[in-house]
C-alpha positions in Angstrom: -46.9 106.3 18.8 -46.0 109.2 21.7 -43.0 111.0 20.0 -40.8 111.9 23.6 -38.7 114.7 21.4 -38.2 117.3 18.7 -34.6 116.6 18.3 -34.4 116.6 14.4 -30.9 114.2 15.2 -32.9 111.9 17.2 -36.3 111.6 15.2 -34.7 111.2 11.6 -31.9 108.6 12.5 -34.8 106.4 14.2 -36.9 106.7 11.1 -34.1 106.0 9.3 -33.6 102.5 11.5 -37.7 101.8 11.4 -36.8 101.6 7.8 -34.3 99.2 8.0 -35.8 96.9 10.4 -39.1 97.5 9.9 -41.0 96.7 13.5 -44.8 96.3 13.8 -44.8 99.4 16.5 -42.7 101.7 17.6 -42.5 102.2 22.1 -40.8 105.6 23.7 -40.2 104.3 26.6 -40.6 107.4 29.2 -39.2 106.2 32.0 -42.8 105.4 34.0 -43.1 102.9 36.3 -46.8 102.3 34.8 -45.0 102.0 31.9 -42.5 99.7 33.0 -44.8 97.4 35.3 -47.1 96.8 32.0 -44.0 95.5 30.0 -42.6 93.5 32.8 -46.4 92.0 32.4 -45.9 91.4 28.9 -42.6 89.8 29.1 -44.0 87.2 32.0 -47.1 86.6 29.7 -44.8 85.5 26.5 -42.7 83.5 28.9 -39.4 86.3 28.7 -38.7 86.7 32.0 -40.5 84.2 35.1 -41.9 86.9 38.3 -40.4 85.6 41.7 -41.9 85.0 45.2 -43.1 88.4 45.7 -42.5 87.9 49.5 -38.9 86.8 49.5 -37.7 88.6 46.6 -40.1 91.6 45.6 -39.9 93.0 42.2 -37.6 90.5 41.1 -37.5 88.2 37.7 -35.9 85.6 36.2 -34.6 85.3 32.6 -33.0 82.6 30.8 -30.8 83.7 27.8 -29.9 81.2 24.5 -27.5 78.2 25.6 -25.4 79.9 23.1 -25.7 83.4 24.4 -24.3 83.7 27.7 -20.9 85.9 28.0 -19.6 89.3 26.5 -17.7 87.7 22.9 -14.7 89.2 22.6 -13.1 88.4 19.6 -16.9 89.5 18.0 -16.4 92.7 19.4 -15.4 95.2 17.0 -14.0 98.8 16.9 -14.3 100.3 13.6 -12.4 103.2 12.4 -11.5 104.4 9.4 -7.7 103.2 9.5 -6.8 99.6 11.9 -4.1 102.2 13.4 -6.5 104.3 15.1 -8.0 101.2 16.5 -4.3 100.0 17.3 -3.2 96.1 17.9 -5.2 95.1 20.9 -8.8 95.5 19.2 -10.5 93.9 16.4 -10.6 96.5 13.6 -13.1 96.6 11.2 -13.5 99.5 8.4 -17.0 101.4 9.0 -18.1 101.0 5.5 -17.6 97.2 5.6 -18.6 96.9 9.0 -22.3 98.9 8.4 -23.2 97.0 5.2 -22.6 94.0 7.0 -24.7 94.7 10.0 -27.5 96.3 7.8 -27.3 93.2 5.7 -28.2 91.4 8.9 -30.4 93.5 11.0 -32.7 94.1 7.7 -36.3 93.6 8.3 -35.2 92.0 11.7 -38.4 93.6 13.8 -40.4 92.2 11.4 -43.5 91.1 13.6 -41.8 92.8 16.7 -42.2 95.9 18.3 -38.8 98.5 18.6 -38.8 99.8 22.0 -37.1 103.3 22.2 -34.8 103.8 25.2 -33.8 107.3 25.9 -31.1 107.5 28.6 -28.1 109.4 30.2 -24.8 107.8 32.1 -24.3 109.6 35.1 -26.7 111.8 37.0 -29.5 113.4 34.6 -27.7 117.2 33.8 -24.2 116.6 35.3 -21.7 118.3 33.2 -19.7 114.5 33.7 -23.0 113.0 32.2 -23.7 111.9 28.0 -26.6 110.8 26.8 -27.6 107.8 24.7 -30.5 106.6 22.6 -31.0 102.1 22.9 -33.2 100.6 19.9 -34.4 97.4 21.0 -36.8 94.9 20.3 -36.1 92.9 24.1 -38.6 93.9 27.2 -35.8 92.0 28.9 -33.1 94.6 27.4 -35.4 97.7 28.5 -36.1 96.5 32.0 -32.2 95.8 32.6 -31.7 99.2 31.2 -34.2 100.9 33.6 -32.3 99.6 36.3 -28.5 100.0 34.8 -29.0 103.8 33.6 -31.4 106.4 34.3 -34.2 106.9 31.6 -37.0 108.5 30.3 -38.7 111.9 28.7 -36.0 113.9 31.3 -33.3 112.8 29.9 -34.4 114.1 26.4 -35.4 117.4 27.7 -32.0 117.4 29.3 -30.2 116.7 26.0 -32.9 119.5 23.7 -31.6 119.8 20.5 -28.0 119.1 21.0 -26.4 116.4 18.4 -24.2 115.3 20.9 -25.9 111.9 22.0 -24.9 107.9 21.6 -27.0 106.1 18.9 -27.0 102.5 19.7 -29.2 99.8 17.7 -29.7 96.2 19.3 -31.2 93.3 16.9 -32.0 90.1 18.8 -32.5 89.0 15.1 -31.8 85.0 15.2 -29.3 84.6 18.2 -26.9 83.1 15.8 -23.7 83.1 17.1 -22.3 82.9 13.7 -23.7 86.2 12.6 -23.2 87.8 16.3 -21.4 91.1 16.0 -20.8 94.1 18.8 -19.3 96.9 16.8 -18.4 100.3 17.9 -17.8 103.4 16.1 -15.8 105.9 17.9 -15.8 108.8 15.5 -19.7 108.2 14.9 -21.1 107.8 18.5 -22.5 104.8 17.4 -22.6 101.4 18.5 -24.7 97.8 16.6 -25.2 94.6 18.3 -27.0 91.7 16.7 -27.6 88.4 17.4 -27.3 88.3 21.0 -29.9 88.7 24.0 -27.3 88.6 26.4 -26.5 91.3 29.3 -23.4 92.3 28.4 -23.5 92.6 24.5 -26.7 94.1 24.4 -27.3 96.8 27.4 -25.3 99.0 25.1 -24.8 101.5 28.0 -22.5 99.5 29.5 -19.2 98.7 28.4 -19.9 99.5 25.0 -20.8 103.3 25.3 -19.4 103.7 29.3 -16.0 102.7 28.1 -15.5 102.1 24.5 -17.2 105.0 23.0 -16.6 107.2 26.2 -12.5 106.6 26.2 -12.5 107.8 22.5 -14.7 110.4 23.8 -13.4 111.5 26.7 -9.4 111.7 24.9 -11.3 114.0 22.8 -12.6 116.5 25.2 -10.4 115.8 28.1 -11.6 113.6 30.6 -11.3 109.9 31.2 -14.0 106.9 31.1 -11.8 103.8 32.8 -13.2 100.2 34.1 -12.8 101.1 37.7 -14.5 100.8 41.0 -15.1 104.1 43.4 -15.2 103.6 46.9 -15.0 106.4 50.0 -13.5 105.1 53.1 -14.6 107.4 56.3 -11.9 107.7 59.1 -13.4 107.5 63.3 -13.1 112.0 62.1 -15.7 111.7 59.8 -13.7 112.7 56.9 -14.0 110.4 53.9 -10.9 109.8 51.1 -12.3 108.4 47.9 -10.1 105.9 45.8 -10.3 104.4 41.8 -9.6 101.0 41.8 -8.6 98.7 38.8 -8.7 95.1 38.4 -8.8 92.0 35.9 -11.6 89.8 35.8 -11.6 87.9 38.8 -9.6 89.7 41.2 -12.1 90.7 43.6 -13.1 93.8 42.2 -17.1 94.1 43.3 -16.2 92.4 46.7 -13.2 95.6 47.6 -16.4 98.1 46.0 -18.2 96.7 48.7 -16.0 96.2 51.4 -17.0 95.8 55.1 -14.0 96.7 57.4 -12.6 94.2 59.5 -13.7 94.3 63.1 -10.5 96.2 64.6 -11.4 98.9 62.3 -15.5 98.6 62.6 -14.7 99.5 66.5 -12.9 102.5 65.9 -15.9 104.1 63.8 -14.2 103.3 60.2 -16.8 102.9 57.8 -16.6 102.2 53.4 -18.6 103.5 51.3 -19.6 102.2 47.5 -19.7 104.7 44.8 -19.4 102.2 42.0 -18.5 99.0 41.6 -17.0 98.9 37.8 -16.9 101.6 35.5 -15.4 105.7 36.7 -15.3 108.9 34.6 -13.3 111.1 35.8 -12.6 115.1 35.1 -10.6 118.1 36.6 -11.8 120.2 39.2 -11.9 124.0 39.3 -9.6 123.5 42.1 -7.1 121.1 40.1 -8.0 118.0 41.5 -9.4 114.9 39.8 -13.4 114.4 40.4 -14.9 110.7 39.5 -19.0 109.7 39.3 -20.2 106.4 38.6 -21.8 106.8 35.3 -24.2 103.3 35.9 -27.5 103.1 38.2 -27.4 99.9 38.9 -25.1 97.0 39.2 -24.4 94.3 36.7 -22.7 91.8 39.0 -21.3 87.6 38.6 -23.8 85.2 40.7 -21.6 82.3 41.4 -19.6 82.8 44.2 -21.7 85.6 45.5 -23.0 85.3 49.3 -23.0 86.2 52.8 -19.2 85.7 53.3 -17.9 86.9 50.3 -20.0 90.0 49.8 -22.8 90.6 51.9 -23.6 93.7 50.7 -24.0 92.6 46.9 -26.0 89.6 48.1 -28.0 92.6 50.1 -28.6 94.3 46.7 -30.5 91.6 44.8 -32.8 91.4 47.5 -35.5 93.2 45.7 -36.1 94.9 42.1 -34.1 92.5 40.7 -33.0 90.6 37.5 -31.1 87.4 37.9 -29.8 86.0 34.6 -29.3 82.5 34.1 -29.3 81.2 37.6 -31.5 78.0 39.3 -35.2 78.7 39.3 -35.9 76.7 43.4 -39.5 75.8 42.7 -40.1 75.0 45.7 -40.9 78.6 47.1 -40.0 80.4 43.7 -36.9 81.4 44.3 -33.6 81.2 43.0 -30.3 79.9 43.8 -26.6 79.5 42.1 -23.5 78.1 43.1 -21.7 79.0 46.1 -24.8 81.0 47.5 -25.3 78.7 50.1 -24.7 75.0 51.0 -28.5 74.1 50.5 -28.9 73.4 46.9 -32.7 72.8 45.6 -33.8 69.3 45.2 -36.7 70.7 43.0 -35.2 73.0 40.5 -34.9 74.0 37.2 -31.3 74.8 36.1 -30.0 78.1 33.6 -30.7 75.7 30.6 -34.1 75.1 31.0 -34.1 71.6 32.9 -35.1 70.2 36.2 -32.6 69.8 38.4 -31.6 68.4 41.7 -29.1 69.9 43.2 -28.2 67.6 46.0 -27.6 64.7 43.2 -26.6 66.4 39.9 -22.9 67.1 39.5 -23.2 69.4 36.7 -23.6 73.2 37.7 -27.3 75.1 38.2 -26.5 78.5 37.4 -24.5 79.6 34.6 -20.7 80.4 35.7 -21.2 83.7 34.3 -25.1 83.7 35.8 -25.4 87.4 36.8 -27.9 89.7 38.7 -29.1 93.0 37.8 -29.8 95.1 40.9 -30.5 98.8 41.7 -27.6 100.6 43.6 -29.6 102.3 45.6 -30.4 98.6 47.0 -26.8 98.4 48.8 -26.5 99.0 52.2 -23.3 101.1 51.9 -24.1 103.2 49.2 -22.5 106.2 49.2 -24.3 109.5 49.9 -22.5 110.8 47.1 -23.8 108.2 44.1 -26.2 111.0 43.0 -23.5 114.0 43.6 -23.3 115.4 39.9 -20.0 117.0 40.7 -18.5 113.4 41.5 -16.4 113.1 44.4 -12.3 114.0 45.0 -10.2 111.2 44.5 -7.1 110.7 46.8 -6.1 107.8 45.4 -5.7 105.2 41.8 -4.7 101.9 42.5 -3.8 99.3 40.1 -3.7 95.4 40.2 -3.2 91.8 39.6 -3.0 88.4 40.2 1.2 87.7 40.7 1.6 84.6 43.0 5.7 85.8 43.4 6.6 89.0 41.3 4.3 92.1 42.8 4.5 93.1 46.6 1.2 93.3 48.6 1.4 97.0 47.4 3.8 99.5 46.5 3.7 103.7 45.2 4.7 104.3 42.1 7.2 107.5 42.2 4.7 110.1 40.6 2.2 110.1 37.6 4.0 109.2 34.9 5.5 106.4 36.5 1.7 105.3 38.3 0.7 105.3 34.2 3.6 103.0 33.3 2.7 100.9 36.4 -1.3 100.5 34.8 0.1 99.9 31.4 2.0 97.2 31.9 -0.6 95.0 34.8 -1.6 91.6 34.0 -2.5 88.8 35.9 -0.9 85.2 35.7 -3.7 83.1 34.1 -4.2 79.1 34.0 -5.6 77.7 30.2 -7.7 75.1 32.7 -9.5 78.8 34.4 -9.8 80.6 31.6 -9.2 79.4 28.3 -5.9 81.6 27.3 -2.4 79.9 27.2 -1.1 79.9 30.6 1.2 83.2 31.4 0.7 86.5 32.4 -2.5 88.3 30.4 -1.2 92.0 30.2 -4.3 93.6 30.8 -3.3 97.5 30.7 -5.4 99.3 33.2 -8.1 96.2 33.0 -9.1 97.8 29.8 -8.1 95.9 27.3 -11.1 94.4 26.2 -12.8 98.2 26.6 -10.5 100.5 25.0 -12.0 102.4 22.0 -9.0 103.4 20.2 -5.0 102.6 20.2 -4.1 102.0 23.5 -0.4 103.8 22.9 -2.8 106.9 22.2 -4.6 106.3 26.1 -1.2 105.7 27.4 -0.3 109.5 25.9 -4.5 110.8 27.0 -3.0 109.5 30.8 -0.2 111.1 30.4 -1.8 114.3 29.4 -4.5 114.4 32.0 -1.8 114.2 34.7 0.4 116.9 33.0 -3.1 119.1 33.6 -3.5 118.4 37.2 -2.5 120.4 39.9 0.7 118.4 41.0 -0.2 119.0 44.8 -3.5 117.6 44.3 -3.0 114.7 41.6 -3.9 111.2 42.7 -0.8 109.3 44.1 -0.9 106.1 41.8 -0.4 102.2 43.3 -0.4 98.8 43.0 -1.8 96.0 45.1 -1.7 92.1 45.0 -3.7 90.0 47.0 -2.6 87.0 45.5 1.0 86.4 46.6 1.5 83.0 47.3 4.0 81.3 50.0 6.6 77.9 48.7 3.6 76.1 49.4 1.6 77.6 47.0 -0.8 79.3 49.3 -2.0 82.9 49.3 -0.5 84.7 52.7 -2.6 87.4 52.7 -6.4 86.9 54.1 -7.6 89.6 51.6 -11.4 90.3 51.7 -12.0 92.6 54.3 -8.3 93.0 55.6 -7.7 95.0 52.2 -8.8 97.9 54.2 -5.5 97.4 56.0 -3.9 98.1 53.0 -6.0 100.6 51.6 -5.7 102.6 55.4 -1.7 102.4 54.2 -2.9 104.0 51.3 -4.4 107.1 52.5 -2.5 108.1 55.0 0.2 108.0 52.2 -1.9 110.2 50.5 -2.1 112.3 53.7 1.6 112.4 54.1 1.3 110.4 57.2 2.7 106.8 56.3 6.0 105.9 56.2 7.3 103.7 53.3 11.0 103.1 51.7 12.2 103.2 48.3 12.7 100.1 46.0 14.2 99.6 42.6 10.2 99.3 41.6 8.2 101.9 43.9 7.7 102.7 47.6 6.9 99.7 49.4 5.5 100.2 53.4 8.3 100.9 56.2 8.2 98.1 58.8 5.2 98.9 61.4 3.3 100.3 58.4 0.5 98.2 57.8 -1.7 97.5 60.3 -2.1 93.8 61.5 -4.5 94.4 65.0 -6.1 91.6 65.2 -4.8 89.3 62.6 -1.4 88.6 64.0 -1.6 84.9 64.0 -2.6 85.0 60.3 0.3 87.6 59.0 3.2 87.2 61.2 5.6 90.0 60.6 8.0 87.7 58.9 5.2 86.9 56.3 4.3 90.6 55.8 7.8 91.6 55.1 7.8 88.3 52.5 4.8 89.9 50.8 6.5 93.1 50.5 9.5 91.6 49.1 10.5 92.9 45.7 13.1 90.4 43.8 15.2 91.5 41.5 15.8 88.4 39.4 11.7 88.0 38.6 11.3 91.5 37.9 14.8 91.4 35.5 12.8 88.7 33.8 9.4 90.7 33.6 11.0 93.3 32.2 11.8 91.2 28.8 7.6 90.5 28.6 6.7 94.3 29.1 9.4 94.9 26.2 7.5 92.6 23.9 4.1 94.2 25.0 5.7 97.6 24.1 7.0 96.3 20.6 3.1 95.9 19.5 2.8 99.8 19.6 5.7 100.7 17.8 6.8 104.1 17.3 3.4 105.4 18.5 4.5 104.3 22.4 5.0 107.6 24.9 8.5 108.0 25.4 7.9 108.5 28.7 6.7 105.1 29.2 9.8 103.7 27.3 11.9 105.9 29.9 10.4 104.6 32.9 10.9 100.9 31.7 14.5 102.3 31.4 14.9 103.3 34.8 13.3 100.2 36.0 15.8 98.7 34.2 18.4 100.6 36.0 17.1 100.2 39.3 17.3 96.7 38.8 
């Protein structure tokens, strides 16, 4: 076994795990790509992962997980502290004591005729002073070779972290894949996160959501910075000069497709161009200068198949072209390829479907690919990549923008009136859900900042880390804070705004804002765009002016009524709300 460290943190907390699980052979995995091609030969050869058409899809696999394995599981997900107030009502608290005897109990002996593959690697550019490092125990090819492509890894990353104690430990067990014993638990206070019983993407690359927003909120409200579930995207203006802006969203929203955004033709002529920092997850710090700087802390995207194509977003389709991991998607063995629902209208007639079965996809009515089929591809892959991605002083950001799905109550966009008020605004989004689409009660889902399912701690106590962070920043030189909808609907239940790549119209409306060039007037909610404001060029028969002025419409009576739900949200945090967030629902009130 090549050791890859003399961390004395590092060596005796994995010989302490080798004892508990007890694996045939122990793995450093040091980031080669020697190393790397010879597992991805040992995961084809015990039938892990299937290699694709090396032609058509170079460097790319395929990789079924258990028909029982195939989202994130929420309500297994765990944050365990030592009292359920510090993991506040919106997570499922479990005391650390109780929660590691458990998952010992479980993940005893586990490796037993398996080898534990030792994952060293760092979120965010190797020696940014934004980056953290993390050390992955797992006994999945499959998990290693997803992390090689989600984080960066290897013997540098060690070398960067030296001696230092300050580093995520993070155990995976496949164990049995038993869903009954299936468990994601983080602890904040302990930089430590344990999944078992799950090969699946999201509950298992434990750089992901579970370190580059669970563990990193907790972190980051301890040391003053912020970890949030947010795409970055630069937009360049016909000058040259590029404005960067943190976006978040609820699960399906759009959120990957506005990372990726190609502006519409009347803005492609004028020499506007978008560029993708990240597509999900931003930390974010202060500047020397007082200004807010974000990096992406992922190397790779971890994006939904279905849906995904030429239309909707050609440059995510562009990224799986090569060095790629598709999850639980057709298998066209016809020319080895693979396909999934709404990539194209040419289903296979010879394929075998996310389950394992033959499949012919111009008879079957049941789905290929999973619905939450996925593909693991390189950033670097993406056409519009920003120049920045590597930057390891992150770039500026202009601009935070919040949103949802509200068919009536939220205008296309509006401003909130300064920070505090932008942070009430993210605390109280949600998005109007159907039990049919997603398996909740109809309603609105509050969804604070899309980070309720992420947040490692009590959510009043990120409400009062926002509000701090903005009391720091230079007030000149803050983000101005907004919220969009793209999914206002008309009496006849359609959506009036074409979305995709208009957005850009509205994020243009967003800038110049920023720039002090946009005019706007003042509502009982925000600043909504002035007539004239938005940009229509070439979309005039789509969004007549009458329409756009419905969109922006703020009425009075809905929002009377949503202030009644965002009192009941409040009343789960009790006395530990901000009151500044129970003064701005008072002057909403007010305005109303």
């Amino acid at each position: 076994m090549k050791v890859l460290t003399e961390n004395k943190s590092v060596l005796s907390w994995i010989e302490d795990k080798i004892s508990l699980v007890k694996p045939d052979s122990v793995v450093w995995i040091d980031g080669s790509e020697e190393q790397l091609n010879d597992l991805r030969a040992q995961s084809c050869e015990i039938g892990e992962i299937i290699k694709l058409n090396e032609e058509k899809l170079p460097g790319c696999y395929l990789h079924r997980t258990a028909v029982n394995d195939v989202a994130r599981v929420e309500h297994r997900t765990f944050i365990c502290t030592p009292t359920k107030d510090e993991a506040g009502p919106t997570n499922n608290w479990m005391a650390p004591d109780e929660a590691y005897n458990m998952l010992y109990d479980i993940a005893r002996d586990s490796y037993k005729g398996r080898t534990m593959y030792v994952i060293p690697y760092s979120m965010g550019p190797v020696g940014s002073r934004f980056s953290k490092v993390g050390v992955e125990l797992t006994d999945s090819i499959y998990v290693v070779l997803n992390m090689a492509i989600m984080t960066r890894i290897g013997k540098d990353v060690l070398d960067f972290l030296g001696d230092s104690d300050d580093w995520v430990r993070g155990l995976h067990c496949k164990c049995e894949i038993d869903e009954e014993k299936r468990y994601i638990c983080q602890f904040p206070q302990d930089n430590t996160i344990i999944s078992v019983n799950s090969g699946y993407g999201g509950n298992v690359l434990l750089g992901k959501k579970c370190f580059a927003l669970r563990i990193a909120s907790y972190q980051g409200r301890k040391e003053g910075w912020m970890a949030e579930h947010m795409l970055i995207l630069g937009i360049e203006n016909p000058k040259g000069e590029i404005r960067y802006i943190c976006a978040a969203f609820p699960s399906a929203c759009g959120k990957t497709n506005l990372a990726m955004l190609i502006p519409p033709e009347a803005y492609k002529k004028k020499g506007y161009k978008v560029w993708c920092v990240g597509d999900d997850i931003a930390w974010m710090r202060k500047g020397e200068d007082g200004r807010l700087y974000a990096i992406n802390p992922e190397n790779g995207f971890f994006g939904v198949a279905p849906g995904t194509n030429m239309k909707s977003n050609p440059n995510a389709l562009a990224s799986t072209k090569k060095d790629t991991i598709f999850t639980n998607v057709v298998h066209n063995l016809d020319d080895n390829t693979v396909w999934w629902e709404g990539l194209d209208k040419n289903p296979p007639e010879n394929g075998i479907e996310w389950k394992g079965n033959p499949w012919n996809g111009k008879q079957s009515e049941a789905a290929g690919a999973n619905p939450n089929s996925r593909f693991t591809a390189p950033a670097k892959n993406c056409p519009c990549i920003s120049s920045e991605f590597e930057n390891p002083a992150g770039v500026p950001i202009s601009a935070i923008v919040f949103g949802g799905r509200r068919a009536k109550l939220a205008p296309l966009v509006y401003q909130s009136r300064d920070w505090n008020h932008g942070v009430f605004v993210g605390s109280v989004m949600g998005s109007e859900t159907t039990a049919a689409a997603i398996g909740l009660a109809a309603g609105v889902r509050r969804d604070p900042m899309a980070m309720l399912p992420f947040c490692g701690y009590n959510m009043a106590d990120y409400w009062r880390h926002w509000l701090d962070v903005g009391a720091a920043l230079d007030p000149e030189k803050a983000p101005k804070i907004f919220n969009v909808n793209w999914f206002r609907k008309d009496e006849n239940d359609k959506f009036m705004w074409p979305g995709f790549g208009d957005n850009m119209r509205v994020l243009d409306w967003i800038i110049e804002r920023c720039e002090g060039n946009a005019g706007a007037r003042e509502t009982a909610i925000g600043y909504i765009p002035q007539e004239g404001a938005i940009n229509v060029e070439g979309i005039e028969d789509e969004v007549s002016a009458e329409a756009l002025e419905s969109m922006l419409d703020v009425d009075k009576s809905l929002w009377a009524a949503e202030t009644k739900g965002i009192e009941e949200f409040y009343a789960m945090f009790g006395d530990r709300l901000p009151d500044e967030l129970r003064g701005e629902l008072d002057t909403l009130k007010k305005n109303l």
